[in-house]
N, C-alpha and C positions, 0 to 999 in steps of 0.2 A: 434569500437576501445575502450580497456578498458585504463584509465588513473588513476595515482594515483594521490596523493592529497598532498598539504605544509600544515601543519596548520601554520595561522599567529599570529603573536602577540596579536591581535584583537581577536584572537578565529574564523576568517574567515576560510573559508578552497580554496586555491588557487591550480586548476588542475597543475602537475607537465609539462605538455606539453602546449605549447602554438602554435597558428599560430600569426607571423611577421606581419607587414603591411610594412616595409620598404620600398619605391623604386617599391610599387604596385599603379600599371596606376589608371588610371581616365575614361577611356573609355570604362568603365562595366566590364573590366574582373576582377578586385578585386572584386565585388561587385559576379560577379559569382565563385570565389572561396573562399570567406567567409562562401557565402552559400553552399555550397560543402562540406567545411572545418565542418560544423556545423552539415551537414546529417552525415557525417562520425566517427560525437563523439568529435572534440573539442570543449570545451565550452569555454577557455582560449585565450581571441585576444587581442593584444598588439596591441594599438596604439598612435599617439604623433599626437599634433597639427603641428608640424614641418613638418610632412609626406605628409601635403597638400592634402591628398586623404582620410579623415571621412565622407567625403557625401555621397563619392560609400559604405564605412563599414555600416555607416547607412540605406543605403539603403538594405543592405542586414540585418543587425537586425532587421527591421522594418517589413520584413518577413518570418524572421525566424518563425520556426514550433517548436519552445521548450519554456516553460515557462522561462521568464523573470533571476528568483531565479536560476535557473541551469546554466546562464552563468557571466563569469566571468572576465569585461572589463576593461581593463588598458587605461590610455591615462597619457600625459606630458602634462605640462606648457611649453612653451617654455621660452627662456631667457630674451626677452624684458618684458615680464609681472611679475618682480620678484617686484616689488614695491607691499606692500601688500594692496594700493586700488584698485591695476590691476587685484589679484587671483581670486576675485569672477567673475568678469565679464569675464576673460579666461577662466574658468570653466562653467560658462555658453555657450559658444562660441562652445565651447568643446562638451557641452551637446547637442546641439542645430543641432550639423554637426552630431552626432553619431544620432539623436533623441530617447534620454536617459532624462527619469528622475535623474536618481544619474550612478555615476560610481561604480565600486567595490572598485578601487585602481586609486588613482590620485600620478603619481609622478613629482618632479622638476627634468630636462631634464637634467639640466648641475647644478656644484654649483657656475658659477659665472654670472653676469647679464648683460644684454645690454639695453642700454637707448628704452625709449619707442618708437623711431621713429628707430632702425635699428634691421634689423630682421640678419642678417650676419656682421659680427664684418671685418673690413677690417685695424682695428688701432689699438692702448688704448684708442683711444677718442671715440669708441663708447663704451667703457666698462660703466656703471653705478656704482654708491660706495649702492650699499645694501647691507644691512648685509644678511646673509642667514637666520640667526635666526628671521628676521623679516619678511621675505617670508615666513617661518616655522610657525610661529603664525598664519599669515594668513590661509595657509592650516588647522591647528588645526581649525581656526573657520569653516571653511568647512565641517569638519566631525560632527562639533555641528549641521550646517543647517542641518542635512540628506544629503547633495546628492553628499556628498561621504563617501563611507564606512571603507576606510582606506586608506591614504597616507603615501607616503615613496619618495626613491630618486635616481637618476640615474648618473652615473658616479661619485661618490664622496669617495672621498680617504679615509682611515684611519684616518687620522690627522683632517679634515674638520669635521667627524661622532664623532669623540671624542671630538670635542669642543661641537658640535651641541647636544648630548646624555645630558651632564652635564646640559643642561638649557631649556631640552626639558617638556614641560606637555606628548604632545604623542611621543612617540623611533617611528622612520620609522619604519613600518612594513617590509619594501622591499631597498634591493641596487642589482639595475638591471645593470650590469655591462659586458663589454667583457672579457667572460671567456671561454678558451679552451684547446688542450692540449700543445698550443704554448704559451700560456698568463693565465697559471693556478692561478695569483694572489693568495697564500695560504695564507699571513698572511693579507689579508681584509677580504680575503672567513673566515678564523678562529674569525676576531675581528667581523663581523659582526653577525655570528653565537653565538659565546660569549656573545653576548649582545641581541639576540633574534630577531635578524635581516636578515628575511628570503635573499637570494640571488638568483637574476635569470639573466642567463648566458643568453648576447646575441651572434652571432657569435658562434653556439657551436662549428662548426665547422671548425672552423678557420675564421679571419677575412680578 
């Protein structure tokens, strides 16, 4: 399978196709079609600490038959860890279940927060007051560790990325968003583009 390529902000180069991890089991068949997914040419695998199933992806990187450099690993924060003494040690978490030295692309899942003890919001009381720009910091020092190589952002609007741009040091490389021919969102897909912010559609086919 030939795949083309994003280049990112970063100068990375991100394959155009990816393989999902959403709502993939735990009982080795992800883990069997990650590796599947990887003999057939994708190097591009999406996944989120949310998804509860990085053990089986890991376990399928760990032997994988392709150098390292060739592929090309997304994972999220989830929203309890938006405090930024929380980012490093979720990125390790992160790192730890994929068994990854660094990721390629680390995104924030959602742009708003949940207190560190609720992983599913049932109220406003379990919302958290972070600002995002201080989640964002914390990510930035991420990418100074080495062991991620570009961060960006998932579900965030218009209005959220134009505040976030004006007081950024790094512009998200990525806003991974539901886009399709039902939910074409054209003036985020435009403002994010406008500002060198690559966009990857999830649900391409409808959600």
């Amino acid at each position: 399978m030939t795949v083309g390529y994003i280049q990112l902000n970063t100068g990375a180069r991100m394959p155009e196709i990816g393989l999902g991890t959403w709502l993939g089991d735990t009982d080795g068949l992800l883990a069997e079609t990650v590796t599947e997914a990887i003999k057939l040419g994708y190097r591009h695998i999406d996944c989120a600490k949310n998804y509860n199933n990085q053990k089986e992806i890991g376990k399928a990187l760990a032997s994988a038959n392709v150098p390292r450099e060739e592929l090309f690993i997304v994972s999220k924060i989830w929203q309890n860890k938006h405090r930024p003494e929380l980012v490093p040690g979720a990125l390790d978490d992160i790192l730890d279940e994929l068994q990854l030295d660094y990721l390629d692309l680390l995104l924030i899942h959602f742009p708003y927060a949940l207190k560190p003890d609720v992983y599913f919001p049932t109220s406003v009381d379990d919302l958290d007051n972070v600002p995002i720009m201080d989640t964002w910091r914390a990510m930035e020092a991420l990418v100074d560790s080495g062991k991620v190589r570009a961060i960006g952002v998932s579900n965030f609007s218009k209005s959220v990325l134009e505040k976030m741009i004006s007081q950024c040091r790094i512009v998200p490389a990525v806003n991974q968003i539901e886009i399709h021919p039902y939910n074409q969102s054209h003036e985020l897909v435009k403002f994010c583009h406008d500002n060198g912010i690559a966009v990857t559609g999830y649900c391409p086919l409808g959600g």
